[in-house]
Each structure stands twice: as structure tokens, then as C-alpha cells.
C-alpha positions in Angstrom: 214.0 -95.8 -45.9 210.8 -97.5 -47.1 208.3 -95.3 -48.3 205.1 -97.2 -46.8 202.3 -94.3 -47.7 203.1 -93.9 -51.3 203.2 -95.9 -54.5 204.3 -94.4 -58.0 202.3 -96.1 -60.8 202.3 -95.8 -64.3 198.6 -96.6 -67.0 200.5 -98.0 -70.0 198.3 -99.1 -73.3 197.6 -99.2 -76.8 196.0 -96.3 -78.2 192.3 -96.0 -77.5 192.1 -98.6 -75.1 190.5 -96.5 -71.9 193.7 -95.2 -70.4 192.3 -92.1 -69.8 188.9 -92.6 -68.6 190.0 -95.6 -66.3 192.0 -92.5 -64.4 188.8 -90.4 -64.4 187.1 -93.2 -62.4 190.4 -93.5 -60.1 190.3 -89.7 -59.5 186.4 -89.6 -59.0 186.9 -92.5 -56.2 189.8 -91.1 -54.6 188.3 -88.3 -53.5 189.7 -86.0 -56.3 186.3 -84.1 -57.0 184.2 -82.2 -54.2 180.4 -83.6 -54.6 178.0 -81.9 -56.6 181.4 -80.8 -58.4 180.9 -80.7 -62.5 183.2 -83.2 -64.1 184.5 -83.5 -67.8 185.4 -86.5 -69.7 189.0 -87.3 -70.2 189.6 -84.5 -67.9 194.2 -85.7 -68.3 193.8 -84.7 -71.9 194.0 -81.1 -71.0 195.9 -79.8 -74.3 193.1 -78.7 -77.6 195.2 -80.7 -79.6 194.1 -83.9 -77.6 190.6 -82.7 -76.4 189.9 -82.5 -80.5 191.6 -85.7 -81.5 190.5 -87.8 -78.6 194.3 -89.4 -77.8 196.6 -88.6 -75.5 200.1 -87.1 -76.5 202.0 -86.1 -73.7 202.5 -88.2 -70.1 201.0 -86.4 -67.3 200.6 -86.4 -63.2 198.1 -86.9 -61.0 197.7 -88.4 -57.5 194.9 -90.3 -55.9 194.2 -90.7 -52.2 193.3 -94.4 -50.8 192.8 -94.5 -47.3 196.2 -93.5 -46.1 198.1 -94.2 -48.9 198.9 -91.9 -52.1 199.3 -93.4 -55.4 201.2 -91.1 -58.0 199.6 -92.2 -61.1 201.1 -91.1 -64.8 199.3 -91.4 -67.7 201.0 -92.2 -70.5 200.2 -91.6 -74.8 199.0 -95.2 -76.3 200.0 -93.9 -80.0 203.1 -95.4 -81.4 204.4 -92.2 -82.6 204.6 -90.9 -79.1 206.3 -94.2 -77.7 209.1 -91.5 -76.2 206.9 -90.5 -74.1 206.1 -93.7 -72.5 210.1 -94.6 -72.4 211.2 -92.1 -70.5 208.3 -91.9 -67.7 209.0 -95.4 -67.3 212.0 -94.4 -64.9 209.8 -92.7 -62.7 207.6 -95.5 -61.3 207.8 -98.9 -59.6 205.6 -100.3 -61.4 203.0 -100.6 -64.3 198.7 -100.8 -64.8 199.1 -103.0 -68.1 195.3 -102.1 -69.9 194.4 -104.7 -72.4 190.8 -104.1 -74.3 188.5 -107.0 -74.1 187.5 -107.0 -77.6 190.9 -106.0 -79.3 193.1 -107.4 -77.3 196.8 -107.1 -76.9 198.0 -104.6 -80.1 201.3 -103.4 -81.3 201.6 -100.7 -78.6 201.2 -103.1 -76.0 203.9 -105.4 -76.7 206.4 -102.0 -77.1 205.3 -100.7 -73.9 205.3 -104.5 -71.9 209.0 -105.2 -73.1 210.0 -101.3 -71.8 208.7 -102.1 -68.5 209.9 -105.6 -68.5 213.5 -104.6 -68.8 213.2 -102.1 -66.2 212.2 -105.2 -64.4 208.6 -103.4 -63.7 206.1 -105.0 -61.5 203.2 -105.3 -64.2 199.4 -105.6 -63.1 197.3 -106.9 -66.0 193.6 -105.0 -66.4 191.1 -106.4 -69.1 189.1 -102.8 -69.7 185.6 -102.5 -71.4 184.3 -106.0 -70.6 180.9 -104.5 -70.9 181.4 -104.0 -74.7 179.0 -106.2 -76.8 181.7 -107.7 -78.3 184.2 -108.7 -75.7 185.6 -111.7 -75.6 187.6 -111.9 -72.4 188.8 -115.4 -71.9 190.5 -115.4 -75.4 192.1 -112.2 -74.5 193.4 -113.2 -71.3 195.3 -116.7 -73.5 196.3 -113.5 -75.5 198.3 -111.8 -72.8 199.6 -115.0 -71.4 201.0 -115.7 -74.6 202.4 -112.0 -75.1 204.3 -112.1 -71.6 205.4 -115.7 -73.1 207.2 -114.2 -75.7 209.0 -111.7 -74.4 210.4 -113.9 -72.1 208.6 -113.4 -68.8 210.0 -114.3 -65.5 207.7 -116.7 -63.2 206.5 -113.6 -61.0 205.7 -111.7 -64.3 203.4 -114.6 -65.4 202.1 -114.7 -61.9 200.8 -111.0 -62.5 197.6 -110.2 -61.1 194.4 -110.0 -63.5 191.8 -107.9 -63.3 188.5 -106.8 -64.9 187.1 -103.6 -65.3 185.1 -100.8 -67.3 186.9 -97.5 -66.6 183.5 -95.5 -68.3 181.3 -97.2 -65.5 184.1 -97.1 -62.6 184.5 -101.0 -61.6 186.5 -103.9 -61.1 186.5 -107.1 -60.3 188.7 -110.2 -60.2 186.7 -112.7 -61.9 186.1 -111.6 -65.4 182.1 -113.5 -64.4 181.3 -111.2 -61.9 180.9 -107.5 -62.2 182.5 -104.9 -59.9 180.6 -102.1 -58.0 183.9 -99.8 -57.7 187.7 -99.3 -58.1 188.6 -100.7 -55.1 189.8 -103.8 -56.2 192.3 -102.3 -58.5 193.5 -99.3 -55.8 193.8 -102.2 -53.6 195.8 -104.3 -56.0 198.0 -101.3 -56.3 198.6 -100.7 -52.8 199.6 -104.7 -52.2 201.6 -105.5 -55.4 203.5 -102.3 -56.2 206.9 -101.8 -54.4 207.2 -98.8 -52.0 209.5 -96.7 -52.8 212.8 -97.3 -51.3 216.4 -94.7 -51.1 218.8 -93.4 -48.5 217.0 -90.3 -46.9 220.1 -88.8 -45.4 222.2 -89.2 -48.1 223.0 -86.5 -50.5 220.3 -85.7 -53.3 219.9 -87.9 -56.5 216.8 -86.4 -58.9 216.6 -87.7 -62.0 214.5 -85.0 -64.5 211.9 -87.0 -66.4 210.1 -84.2 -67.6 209.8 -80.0 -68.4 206.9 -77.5 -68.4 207.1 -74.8 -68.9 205.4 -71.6 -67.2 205.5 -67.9 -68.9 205.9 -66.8 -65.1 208.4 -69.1 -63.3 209.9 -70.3 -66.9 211.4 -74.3 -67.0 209.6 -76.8 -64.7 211.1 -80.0 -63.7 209.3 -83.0 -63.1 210.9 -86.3 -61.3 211.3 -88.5 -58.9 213.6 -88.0 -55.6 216.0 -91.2 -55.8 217.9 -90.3 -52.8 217.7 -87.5 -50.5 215.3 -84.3 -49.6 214.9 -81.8 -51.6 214.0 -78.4 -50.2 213.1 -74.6 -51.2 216.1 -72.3 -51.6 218.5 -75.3 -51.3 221.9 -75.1 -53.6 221.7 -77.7 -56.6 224.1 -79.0 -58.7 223.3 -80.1 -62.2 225.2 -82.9 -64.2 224.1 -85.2 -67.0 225.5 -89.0 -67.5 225.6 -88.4 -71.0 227.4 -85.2 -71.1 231.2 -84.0 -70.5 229.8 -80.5 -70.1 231.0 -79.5 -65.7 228.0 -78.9 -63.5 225.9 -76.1 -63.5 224.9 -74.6 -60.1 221.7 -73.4 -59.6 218.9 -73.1 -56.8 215.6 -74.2 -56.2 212.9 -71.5 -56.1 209.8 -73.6 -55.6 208.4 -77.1 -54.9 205.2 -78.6 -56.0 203.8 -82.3 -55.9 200.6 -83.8 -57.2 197.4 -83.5 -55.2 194.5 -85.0 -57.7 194.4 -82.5 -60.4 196.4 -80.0 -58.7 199.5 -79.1 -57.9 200.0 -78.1 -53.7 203.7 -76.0 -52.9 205.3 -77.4 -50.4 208.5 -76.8 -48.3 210.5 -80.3 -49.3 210.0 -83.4 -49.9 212.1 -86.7 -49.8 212.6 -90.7 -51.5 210.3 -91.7 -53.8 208.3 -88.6 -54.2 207.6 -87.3 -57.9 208.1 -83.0 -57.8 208.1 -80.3 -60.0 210.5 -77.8 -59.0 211.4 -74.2 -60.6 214.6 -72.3 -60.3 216.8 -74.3 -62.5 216.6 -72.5 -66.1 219.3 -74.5 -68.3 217.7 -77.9 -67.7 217.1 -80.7 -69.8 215.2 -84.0 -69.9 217.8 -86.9 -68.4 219.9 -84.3 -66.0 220.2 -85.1 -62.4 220.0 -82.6 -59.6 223.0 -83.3 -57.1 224.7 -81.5 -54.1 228.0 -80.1 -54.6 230.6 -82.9 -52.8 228.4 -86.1 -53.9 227.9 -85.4 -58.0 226.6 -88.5 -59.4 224.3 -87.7 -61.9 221.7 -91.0 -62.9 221.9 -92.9 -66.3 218.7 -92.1 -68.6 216.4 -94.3 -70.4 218.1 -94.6 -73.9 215.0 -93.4 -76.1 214.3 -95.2 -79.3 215.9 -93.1 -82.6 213.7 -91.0 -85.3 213.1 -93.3 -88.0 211.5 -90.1 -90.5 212.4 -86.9 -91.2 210.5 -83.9 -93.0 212.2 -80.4 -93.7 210.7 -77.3 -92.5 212.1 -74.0 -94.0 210.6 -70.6 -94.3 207.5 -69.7 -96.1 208.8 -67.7 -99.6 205.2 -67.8 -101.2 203.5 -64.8 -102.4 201.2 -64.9 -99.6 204.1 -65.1 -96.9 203.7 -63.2 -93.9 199.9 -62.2 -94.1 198.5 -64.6 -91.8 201.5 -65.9 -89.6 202.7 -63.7 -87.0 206.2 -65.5 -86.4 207.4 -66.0 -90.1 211.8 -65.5 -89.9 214.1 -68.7 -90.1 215.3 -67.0 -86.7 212.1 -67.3 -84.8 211.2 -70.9 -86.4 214.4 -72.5 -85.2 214.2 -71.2 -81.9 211.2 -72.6 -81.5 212.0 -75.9 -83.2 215.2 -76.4 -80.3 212.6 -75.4 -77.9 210.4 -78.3 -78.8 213.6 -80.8 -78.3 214.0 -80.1 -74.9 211.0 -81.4 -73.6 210.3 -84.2 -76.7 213.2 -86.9 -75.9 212.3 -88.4 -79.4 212.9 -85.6 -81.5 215.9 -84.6 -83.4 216.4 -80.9 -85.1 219.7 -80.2 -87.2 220.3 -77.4 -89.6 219.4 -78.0 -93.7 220.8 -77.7 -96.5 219.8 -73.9 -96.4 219.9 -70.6 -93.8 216.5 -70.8 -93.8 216.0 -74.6 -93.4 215.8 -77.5 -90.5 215.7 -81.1 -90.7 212.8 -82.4 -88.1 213.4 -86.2 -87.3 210.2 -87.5 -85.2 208.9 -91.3 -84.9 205.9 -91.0 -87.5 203.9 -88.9 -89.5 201.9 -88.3 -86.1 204.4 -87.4 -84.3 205.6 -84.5 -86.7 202.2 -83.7 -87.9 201.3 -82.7 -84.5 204.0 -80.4 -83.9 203.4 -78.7 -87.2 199.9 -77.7 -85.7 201.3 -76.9 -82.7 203.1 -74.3 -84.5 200.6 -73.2 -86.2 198.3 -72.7 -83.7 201.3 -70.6 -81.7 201.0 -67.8 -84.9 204.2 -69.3 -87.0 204.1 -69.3 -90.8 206.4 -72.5 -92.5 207.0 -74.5 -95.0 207.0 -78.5 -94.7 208.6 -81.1 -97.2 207.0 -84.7 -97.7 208.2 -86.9 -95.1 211.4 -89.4 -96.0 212.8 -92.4 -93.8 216.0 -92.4 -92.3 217.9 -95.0 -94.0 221.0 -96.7 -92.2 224.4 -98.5 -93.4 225.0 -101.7 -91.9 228.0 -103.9 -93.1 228.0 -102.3 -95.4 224.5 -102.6 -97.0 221.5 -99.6 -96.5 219.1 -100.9 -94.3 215.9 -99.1 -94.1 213.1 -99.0 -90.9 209.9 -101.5 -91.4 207.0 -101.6 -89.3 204.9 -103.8 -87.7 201.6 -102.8 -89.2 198.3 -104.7 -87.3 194.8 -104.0 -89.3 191.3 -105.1 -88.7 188.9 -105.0 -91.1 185.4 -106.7 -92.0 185.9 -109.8 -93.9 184.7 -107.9 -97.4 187.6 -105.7 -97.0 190.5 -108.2 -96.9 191.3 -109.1 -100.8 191.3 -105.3 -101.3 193.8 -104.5 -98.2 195.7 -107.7 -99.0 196.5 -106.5 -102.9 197.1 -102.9 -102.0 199.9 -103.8 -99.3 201.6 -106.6 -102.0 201.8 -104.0 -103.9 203.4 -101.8 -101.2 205.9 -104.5 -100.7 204.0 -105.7 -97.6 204.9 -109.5 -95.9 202.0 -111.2 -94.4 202.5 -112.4 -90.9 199.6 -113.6 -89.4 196.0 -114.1 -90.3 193.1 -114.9 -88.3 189.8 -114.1 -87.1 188.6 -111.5 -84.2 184.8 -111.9 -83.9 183.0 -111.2 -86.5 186.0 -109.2 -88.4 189.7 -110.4 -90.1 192.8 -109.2 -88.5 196.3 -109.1 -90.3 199.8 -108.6 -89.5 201.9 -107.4 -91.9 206.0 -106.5 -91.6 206.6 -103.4 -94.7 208.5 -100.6 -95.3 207.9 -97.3 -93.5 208.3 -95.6 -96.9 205.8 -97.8 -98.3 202.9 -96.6 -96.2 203.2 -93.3 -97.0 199.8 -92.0 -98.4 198.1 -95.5 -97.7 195.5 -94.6 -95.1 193.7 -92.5 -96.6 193.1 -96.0 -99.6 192.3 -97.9 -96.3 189.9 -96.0 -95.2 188.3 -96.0 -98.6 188.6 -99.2 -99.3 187.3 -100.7 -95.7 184.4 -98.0 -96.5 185.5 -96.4 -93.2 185.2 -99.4 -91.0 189.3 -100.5 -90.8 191.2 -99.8 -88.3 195.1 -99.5 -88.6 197.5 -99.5 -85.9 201.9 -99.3 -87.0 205.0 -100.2 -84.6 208.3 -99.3 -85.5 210.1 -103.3 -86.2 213.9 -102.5 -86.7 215.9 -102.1 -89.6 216.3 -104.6 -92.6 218.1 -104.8 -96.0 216.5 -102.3 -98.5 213.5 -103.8 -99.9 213.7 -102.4 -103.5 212.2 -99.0 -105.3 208.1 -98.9 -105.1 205.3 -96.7 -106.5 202.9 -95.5 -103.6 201.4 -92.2 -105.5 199.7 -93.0 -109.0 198.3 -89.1 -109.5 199.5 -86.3 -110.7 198.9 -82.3 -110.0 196.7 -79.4 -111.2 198.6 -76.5 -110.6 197.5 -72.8 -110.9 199.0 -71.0 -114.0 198.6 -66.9 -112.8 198.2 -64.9 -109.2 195.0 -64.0 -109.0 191.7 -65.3 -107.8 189.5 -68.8 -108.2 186.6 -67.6 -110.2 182.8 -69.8 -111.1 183.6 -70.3 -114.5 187.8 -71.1 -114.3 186.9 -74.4 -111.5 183.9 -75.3 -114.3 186.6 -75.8 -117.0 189.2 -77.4 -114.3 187.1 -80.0 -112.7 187.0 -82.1 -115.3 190.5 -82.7 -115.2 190.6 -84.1 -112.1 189.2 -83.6 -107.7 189.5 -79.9 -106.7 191.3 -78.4 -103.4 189.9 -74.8 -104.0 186.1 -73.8 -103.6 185.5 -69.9 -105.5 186.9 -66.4 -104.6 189.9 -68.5 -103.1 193.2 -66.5 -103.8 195.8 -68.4 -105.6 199.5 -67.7 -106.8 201.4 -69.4 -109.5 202.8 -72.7 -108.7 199.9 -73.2 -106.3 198.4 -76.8 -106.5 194.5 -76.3 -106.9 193.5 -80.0 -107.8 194.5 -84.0 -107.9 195.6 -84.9 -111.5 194.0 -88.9 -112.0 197.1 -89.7 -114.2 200.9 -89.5 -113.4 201.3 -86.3 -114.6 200.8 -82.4 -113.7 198.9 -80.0 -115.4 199.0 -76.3 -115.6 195.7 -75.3 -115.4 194.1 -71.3 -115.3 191.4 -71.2 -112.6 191.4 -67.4 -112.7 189.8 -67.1 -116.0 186.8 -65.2 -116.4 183.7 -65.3 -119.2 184.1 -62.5 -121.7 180.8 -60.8 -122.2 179.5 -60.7 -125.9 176.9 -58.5 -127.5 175.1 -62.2 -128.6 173.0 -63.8 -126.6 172.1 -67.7 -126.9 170.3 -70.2 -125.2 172.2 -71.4 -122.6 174.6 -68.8 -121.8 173.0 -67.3 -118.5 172.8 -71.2 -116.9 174.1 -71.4 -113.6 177.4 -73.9 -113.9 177.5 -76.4 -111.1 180.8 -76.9 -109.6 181.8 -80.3 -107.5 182.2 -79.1 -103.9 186.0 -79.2 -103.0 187.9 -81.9 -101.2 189.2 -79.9 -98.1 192.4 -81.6 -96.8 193.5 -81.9 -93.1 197.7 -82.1 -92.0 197.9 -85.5 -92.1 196.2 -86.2 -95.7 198.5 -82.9 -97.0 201.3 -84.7 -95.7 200.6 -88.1 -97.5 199.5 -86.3 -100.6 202.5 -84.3 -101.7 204.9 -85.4 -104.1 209.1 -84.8 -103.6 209.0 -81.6 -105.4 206.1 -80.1 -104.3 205.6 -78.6 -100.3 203.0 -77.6 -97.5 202.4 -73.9 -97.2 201.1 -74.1 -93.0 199.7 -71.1 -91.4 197.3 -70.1 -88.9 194.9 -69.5 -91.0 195.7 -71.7 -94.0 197.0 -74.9 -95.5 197.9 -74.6 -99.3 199.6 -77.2 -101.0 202.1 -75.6 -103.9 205.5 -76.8 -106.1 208.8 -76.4 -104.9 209.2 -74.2 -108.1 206.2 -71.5 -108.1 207.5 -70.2 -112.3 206.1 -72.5 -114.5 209.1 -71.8 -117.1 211.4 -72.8 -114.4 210.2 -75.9 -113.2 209.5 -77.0 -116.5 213.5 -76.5 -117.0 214.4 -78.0 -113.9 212.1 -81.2 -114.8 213.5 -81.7 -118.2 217.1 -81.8 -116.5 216.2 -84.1 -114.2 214.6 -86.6 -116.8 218.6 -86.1 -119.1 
């Protein structure tokens, strides 16, 4: 059976090249909005997390009408940490919209997302997006992406790919990159000629492979894939099996059907090859299982999904301030959830620590763990996070650690200051050359070695860098390096940040606190500038004399506070010191709160 009226297509990217808003202008062209209707931007980033931070973190479904055709299109997360994503949607579609910006060019992202849909021998469509930006430079990007598809080894068809030229905020396309487009056409039309149709056996038993969950409080698990063989239909007797499991086959029966109507999802009674469902009913289910009927169990092979490279420790908040803001706090509660989590995120890994009240979390990047970790938060759980570490592996016999790809471009004032800080990280320079007006670099270095370096970049491009990193491979240990130069103020007594205690601190060093903040012992208030940490009493308080002088009523000016986000906490924090996250707070504090203890502990570790 050839499924004529339908085409499954995935958007694949680097991060912040218009993914998203070229599918607003596909759904506002296919008929996806009533007129007059009030539209958003972005409208596929649905979760806060995304809406705040302008990316996109989790693959979602939509479907666009074009004449008589439907085109299920997937969007897909450009960020490298969330590269998982991309992998396993890949299975779902015949085919990929490659977008390439005009002034950027092909980045890191896009070469890990070509070669994935290369091997799955995707049809690719190439699409130059933002030509209307001032500094475009479209016929040297389109030598770029020749040149990519070179190097990885493209077949004649692959080079042969169509090209096309759009701007997804205005809603065109064209095929010449010298005349501008009125509408989308062009591309949907593109789709509908160079994209396979679906093809499978309809009256042969079921095949679904599960690419994705949801998850509703009312109908629990939701399963999202693509029918491979076979019709699925409501109240119809399932079996489940996995091709990576010796676990039997779980029975189970399908409650409900849905498939993708623009934003929307419409029930319907069954469905058949090639279409992309979600379906309740099933509760045990798991991304990579395959829904069968009993007689004909053949459950589908899964898209082997890249391994964590970094791992951070979460355990259970044992401050003096644990429990007053979180509303799931026990090691109980925050494992569940953490297991939860790894059922619908292929490229997570959760195993037990060293401790009852401890988990090892093993993500792609501090992204990737970073925005779990507010996740949580946001949910009402109270935890404790470790500074990130990279998994290290053996091989022959030698520890081999990850290194990443790391592109950077940055105004040409910025590069001796980039290039010294990254030789000193134990950075290899790759490439050099210019991109407009701006200097772009390629560097190969060790995931541990950028640790706590963006927040330099940024300060030492004056704001203006822009940093992108792809996970390389494994190589040969590169040798013990220094990437944190400061030390720590840390809070000597429970009690309360008062005026005249942060006047006598802040000339020690930057503050974290601002006044009447509550503190605890242990508690890091401030960044030390040398190598060293400092106990330091920002609780103290003027004693009132019967003498009066001068100066002693003038107001004392105190330096405002450097307020840290997730991601800067993360970079800051040392191997013995740890995050304290809750829904209302983020405090940075030592491992060892007693000052008498940790001292101890420290002057074992230097015998």
C-alpha cells in the first residue's frame, strides 16, 4: 500500500536557525488558523521552559493541509545537548527539511543531524532560511552545504538535493536565492514531489514502533509513532515487545486514538501505514517498544541513541533550610521522579549513588541536565546537585575521555583573548577563517575543560561571541588542567545578612547575597579572587556606644550582588561544594556546612 495523501517530514537544524518560525508560516498557510484568529510566535514551543529561553527542547507534532495532501511535520530541538531528541524522531519520517542560516551557515548541529538522517538513508531537502538578513551571504553558504554533504560521503541523489530559499518570519520561498518568494508554496510543494509516501502491508498484522510518551494526569502514558504495518483500532488487543529486551510481551489494549490536525489533536476510530498516532491504554510503555498482535510478535529495532558523556549527582537537600520551600523533599519522591524523566528522555541515564539518598544523573551537557533540574524545581522538589564530571572510558587499556567540537564566532577584537583562554584549556585549533565582518574558530578540547568557560566568553567577547559545542568522540586523556582560579567566601554562623557584616565582606571579594538574606553555616555568600576560601561573618552587627564621632551615622554603600542563574551555579561550584535548588531558591553552600569539620577533612586530603 502506497500512502499517496500523506507525507511524514521532519525540520532538522542548528539551534537558533528558524526552525520554529518557518513551521508557524507552514501552519499559517496550511490552513491551520481560522482568519481573524490571534496568533503567537513560536506557537511549537509550548513548554515555559522554552517560551522563556527562546529554543526548543522537546520534538513535537503537527500537521499541515496542502490541497489534498497532509504533511505530518516534527519539529525537532537544534541544541546539541538535546541531539536524542532528534535521533530518535528520525525513525518516524521519510524524509528531512535540512534549515541552513544564510549568514551562519552550516554549524556543528547540522552536520550531527545531516549524518543521522544520512544513515537512515533520509531524503534531505536543503532550505537557506533568513536570506533577508542584512548580513546574508547565500552563495557562500550554499559552497558550504555542498561541501558538508561532501564530507560525509553523500550519495549522487543526496547531492542532487533540492535548494531552496526562504524567510520563515516573512512566510516565503523561492528557488532562486535572486528572486524573492510571495508564499510557502514552493517548499509544501517540494515536499509533496520529493518526499517518499509512505509505504507498508495494510493487511498484515500490526508493526508500531513508539517514538515518543506524554503524559496526561487523566488518561496517564501516551504513545506517539508511526504505523509500519497494519491498522490500528480502538479497543483492539495489543501486544507489547521490545528488540532490546528478553522481558515476554505484555498484553494490553488500546483505549483511544488521536492523530495530528494543525495544532490539535482529532480522536479517531483507526488508522493505518504511515500514519503518526498517539494512542492511550497501554500503561507500562517505553520509548523503542513495538505494539504487535498476538501470533505475529516482531517487535522493530530502535535508533541506538548516542551515550551520556557527563554526569552530576543529585541527593537530598540536608541544609538547615530543608524542607521550607520545597514541597517534594524525600530521596523516595526524588528518585521516582528522576526514573520518570528516563522514560520519555532516551538520552538520559539514572543509577543509584554512592548513598540512600543519592542518584547519579548522566545527560549529554550541562544543558541538558540544567534543564531538568528546573524542571524539578518548578514541579515543587527540593535537591541537592554536585558539579558536573565527564564520563571517562577505558580503551585498550588507556582512559579516554569525551572532547568536543567547539565552533565560536566572535568580532575580530575578541580572538587573541578567546585564543589564549582555550590554550590554556587545552584547546586544538582547527580551523580559522573569516564570516563577514567577524572571525570564526574551530577548536577540538576536552569536555572537562569547558567547564565554567562561557561565562569568560561572554566577558571577554563583551557579550557579542557566540559559542556553539558537539560532542566529537573519545580520545586519550589529555592531561590534568586548571579551569577555576577563585576561591570561596563562606558564611561563618546561621543567622541573617545584615548592612554593616556585607560592608566588611565585600572587600574580600563579588557578593551572592543582597541584606536581610537568611544564611546557615557553610553557606557560600561571595567569590574569593584568589585560590583560596574564606570564612567570613556576614551576620555581624554594629555595637552601639555611648560616643558619638563624625562619621559614625554615614550610610555604608554596599556593591549590588551578583545574582546567579542554573547554568552559571553549575559552572561556578568547586568538587566539594554543591547547589542547594528549590522553588523558591538557589544557594550555593560546602559539602561540609561545620567549619571545624571541613577544615579537618581538608587538611586530610592535603597528607
Amino acid at each position: 500500500m502506497v500512502r499517496e495523501d500523506l507525507r511524514n517530514v521532519a525540520i532538522i537544524a542548528h539551534v537558533d536557525h528558524g526552525k520554529t518560525t518557518l513551521v508557524d508560516g507552514l501552519l499559517q498557510q496550511g490552513g491551520a488558523y481560522h482568519e481573524n484568529q490571534a496568533t503567537t510566535e513560536r506557537v511549537m514551543d509550548s513548554n515555559a521552559l522554552e517560551k522563556e529561553r527562546g529554543i526548543t527542547i522537546l520534538a513535537k507534532n503537527t500537521a499541515i493541509r496542502y490541497g489534498d495532501k497532509k504533511i505530518n511535520v516534527i519539529d525537532t530541538p537544534g541544541h546539541a545537548d538535546f541531539g536524542g531528541e532528534v535521533e530518535r524522531i528520525l525513525k518516524m519520517v521519510n524524509g528531512v527539511i535540512l534549515l541552513v542560516d544564510a549568514a551562519e551557515g552550516p554549524m556543528p548541529q547540522t552536520r550531527f543531524v545531516l549524518r543521522k538522517a544520512m544513515e537512515l538513508n533520509h531524503r534531505i531537502i536543503v532550505v537557506v532560511n533568513k536570506i533577508d538578513r542584512p548580513d546574508a551571504r547565500v552563495h557562500e553558504v550554499i559552497d558550504e552545504v555542498l561541501e558538508l554533504l561532501i564530507d560525509l560521503n553523500a550519495t549522487d541523489e543526496q547531492l542532487d538535493s533540492p535548494m531552496l530559499f526562504c524567510s520563515g518570519r516573512a512566510g516565503t520561498a523561492s528557488f532562486s536565492p535572486d528572486v524573492e518568494g510571495t508564499d510557502l508554496k514552493p517548499l509544501l510543494g517540494t515536499i509533496i514531489d520529493y518526499i517518499p509516501c509512505p509505504e507498508g502491508e495494510e493487511d498484515e498484522p500490526l508493526q508500531l514502533l513508539v517514538s515518543s510518551i506524554d503524559y496526561n494526569d487523566y488518561v496517564g502514558k501516551i504513545g506517539v509513532g508511526r504505523i509500519e504495518r497494519g491498522t490500528l483500532s480502538v479497543n483492539q488487543e495489543v501486544m507489547v515487545a521490545n528488540y532490546h529486551s528478553e522481558d515476554a510481551p505484555r498484553r494490553a489494549k488500546i483505549i483511544s486514538i488521536y492523530q495530528f490536525e494543525g495544532l490539535s489533536r482529532t480522536q479517531v476510530q483507526s488508522a493505518t501505514v504511515g500514519d503518526i498516532v498517539c494512542f492511550s491504554g497501554v500503561e507500562e510503555l517505553s520509548i523503542g517498544d513495538t505494539l504487535c498482535v498476538n501470533g505475529a510478535i516482531e517487535p522493530l529495532e530502535f535508533v541506538k541513541v548516542s551515550e551520556p558523556t557527563m554526569e552530576m549527582t543529585f541527593s537530598v537537600n540536608d541544609s538547615p533550610f530543608a524542607g521550607k520551600e520545597g514541597k517534594f523533599v524525600t530521596s523516595r519522591q526524588i528518585r521516582d521522579r528522576l526514573y520518570k524523566e528516563t522514560l520519555k528522555d532516551v538520552s538520559l541515564r539514572v543509577t543509584d549513588g554512592d548513598t540512600t539518598d543519592s542518584f547519579k544523573v548522566a545527560g549529554r551537557g550541562e544543558m541538558h541536565l540544567s534543564i531538568l533540574i528546573e524542571t524539578m524545581r518548578r514541579e515543587g522538589y527540593e535537591l541537592c546537585c554536585s558539579t558536573p564530571r565527564v564520563l571517562y572510558k577505558t580503551i585498550d587499556g588507556t582512559l579516554h575521555e569525551p572532547m568536543e567540537r567547539v565552533s565560536i564566532d566572535v568580532p575580530d577584537e575578541s580572538v587573541g583573548a578567546v585564543v589564549q583562554k582555550l590554550g590554556a584549556r587545552k584547546g586544538e585549533l582547527l580551523e580559522m577563517g573569516k564570516a563577514g565582518s567577524r572571525t570564526r574558530l574551530e577548536y577540538l578540547i576536552p569536555s572537562r575543560c569547558l567547564f565554567g568557560y562561557r561565562s569568560e566568553f561572554m566577558t571577554d567577547t563583551k557579550g557579542e561571541g557566540i559559542l556553539n559545542t558537539l560532542f566529537d568522540g573519545y580520545q586519550p586523556f589529555k592531561g590534568e588542567v586548571v579551569t577555576r582560579f577563585t576561591g570561596s567566601l563562606i558564611a561563618s554562623e546561621d543567622g541573617e545578612a545584615t548592612s554593616y557584616g556585607l560592608f566588611n565582606t565585600q572587600d574580600r571579594g563579588a557578593m551572592f547575597i543582597g541584606v536581610q538574606t537568611p544564611v546557615y553555616e557553610g553557606m557560600i555568600v561571595g567569590e574569593c579572587p584568589k585560590m583560596e576560601d574564606i570564612v567570613v561573618n556576614v551576620c555581624k552587627k554594629k555595637h552601639l556606644t555611648a560616643i558619638r564621632s563624625k562619621g559614625a551615622d554615614e550610610a555604608l554603600i554596599l556593591t549590588p550582588p551578583r545574582i546567579m542563574s542554573l547554568e552559571q551555579a553549575i559552572e561556578y561550584i568547586g568538587e566539594d561544594e554543591l547547589i542547594e535548588v528549590t522553588p523558591k531558591s538557589l544557594r550555593l553552600r560546602k559539602k561540609i556546612l561545620n567549619t571545624q569539620l571541613r577544615l579537618k577533612a581538608q587538611a586530610k586530603l592535603s597528607k
